[in-house]
Steps between C-alpha positions, in 0.01 A plus 500: 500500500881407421458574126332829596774602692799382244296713287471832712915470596572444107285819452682711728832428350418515109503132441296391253283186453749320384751613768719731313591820621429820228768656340416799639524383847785284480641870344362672843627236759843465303526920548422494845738179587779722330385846696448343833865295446626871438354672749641195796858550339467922546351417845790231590762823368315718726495281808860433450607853505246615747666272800823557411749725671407869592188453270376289768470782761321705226106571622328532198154675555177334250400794290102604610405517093627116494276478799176651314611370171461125647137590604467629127598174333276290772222728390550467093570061573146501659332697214679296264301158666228668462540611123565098484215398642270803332593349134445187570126596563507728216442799608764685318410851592615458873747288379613809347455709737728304712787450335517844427502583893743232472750677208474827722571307829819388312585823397465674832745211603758576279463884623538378862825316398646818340405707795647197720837520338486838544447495880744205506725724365446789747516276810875486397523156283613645126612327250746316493675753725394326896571144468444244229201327727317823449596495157328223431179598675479760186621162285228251579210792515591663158493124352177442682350835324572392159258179611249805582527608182496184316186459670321822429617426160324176431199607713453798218566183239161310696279786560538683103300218368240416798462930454444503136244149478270610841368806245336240330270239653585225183869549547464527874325130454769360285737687767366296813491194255852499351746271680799710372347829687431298817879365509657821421344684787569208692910541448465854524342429920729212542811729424378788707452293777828372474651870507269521778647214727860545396470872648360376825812284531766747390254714753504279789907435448573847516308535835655244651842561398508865520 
């Protein structure tokens, strides 16, 4: 029961059975220990500035497209679980299927976050002409997009070849069979679920600090 166990945790977190991490992975976690370390030093820069004299009596009002474009991103993390779980049983069509609900979910994110910096901007907080805590509210999102579109990017790099092999049911079989295939869509999930959770928390932050 133990050993099954050791086996499922090294499973979830790329190790293999000799307890090594992949390359690729150890590339993924590496990226996302320097992003995350970024994004806490923006968010410390914002804090400080956003407490601090006359910023301090500043109301800053959430923008309602960050509002709806947090329900977005929930909606795309969920599909992408799904597309997970889908491939595993090898049934690549819906896997399909989903991650291309997912790749539009993304996108109509990153139109919500335009059209939230535009309302942002209308509600009075340019940039970087109101205070520098606003400022950086434009900052740490705009950083934040180019994860969106890092994302969409190597979601387009996962579904090409699942798209062109599913036309065929040989190469669909050597698809659901190939260990490479299985890890690449696996990185592609992990890092959108990443993008995923660190939105919630620069999310959440704002809301409570606003």
């Amino acid at each position: 029961m133990l050993e099954r166990e050791k086996k499922q945790s090294t499973h979830f977190f790329g190790l293999s059975e000799v307890g090594k991490l992949h390359p690729f992975k150890t590339m993924l976690y590496f990226s996302m220990a320097a992003s995350a370390l970024l994004f806490l030093v923006m968010l410390g820069l914002y804090t400080a500035q956003r407490f601090h004299g006359q910023n301090a009596l500043l109301e800053i009002q959430v923008p309602r497209a960050f509002m709806i474009s947090t329900v977005v991103l929930l909606f795309s993390s969920g599909l992408m679980h799904r597309a997970r779980i889908s491939f595993q049983q090898d049934r690549v069509k819906r896997t399909l299927s989903l991650l291309f609900v997912s790749g539009v979910s993304g996108l109509t994110f990153a139109f919500l976050q335009v059209l939230g910096w535009r309302e942002f901007f209308m509600l009075g907080y340019g940039f970087p002409t109101v205070n520098v805590a606003s400022s950086y509210v434009f900052v740490i999102t705009g950083i934040h997009f180019l994860h969106v579109l890092m994302a969409l990017g190597l979601l387009v790099y996962g579904i090409l070849p699942i798209w062109n092999k599913s036309k065929d049911p040989v190469s669909e079989l050597l698809l659901v069979t190939n260990p490479f295939e299985k890890r690449k869509l696996d990185i592609v999930i992990r890092f959108w679920h990443y993008v995923d959770a660190l939105w919630m928390v620069l999310f959440l932050y704002f809301v409570l600090t606003f």
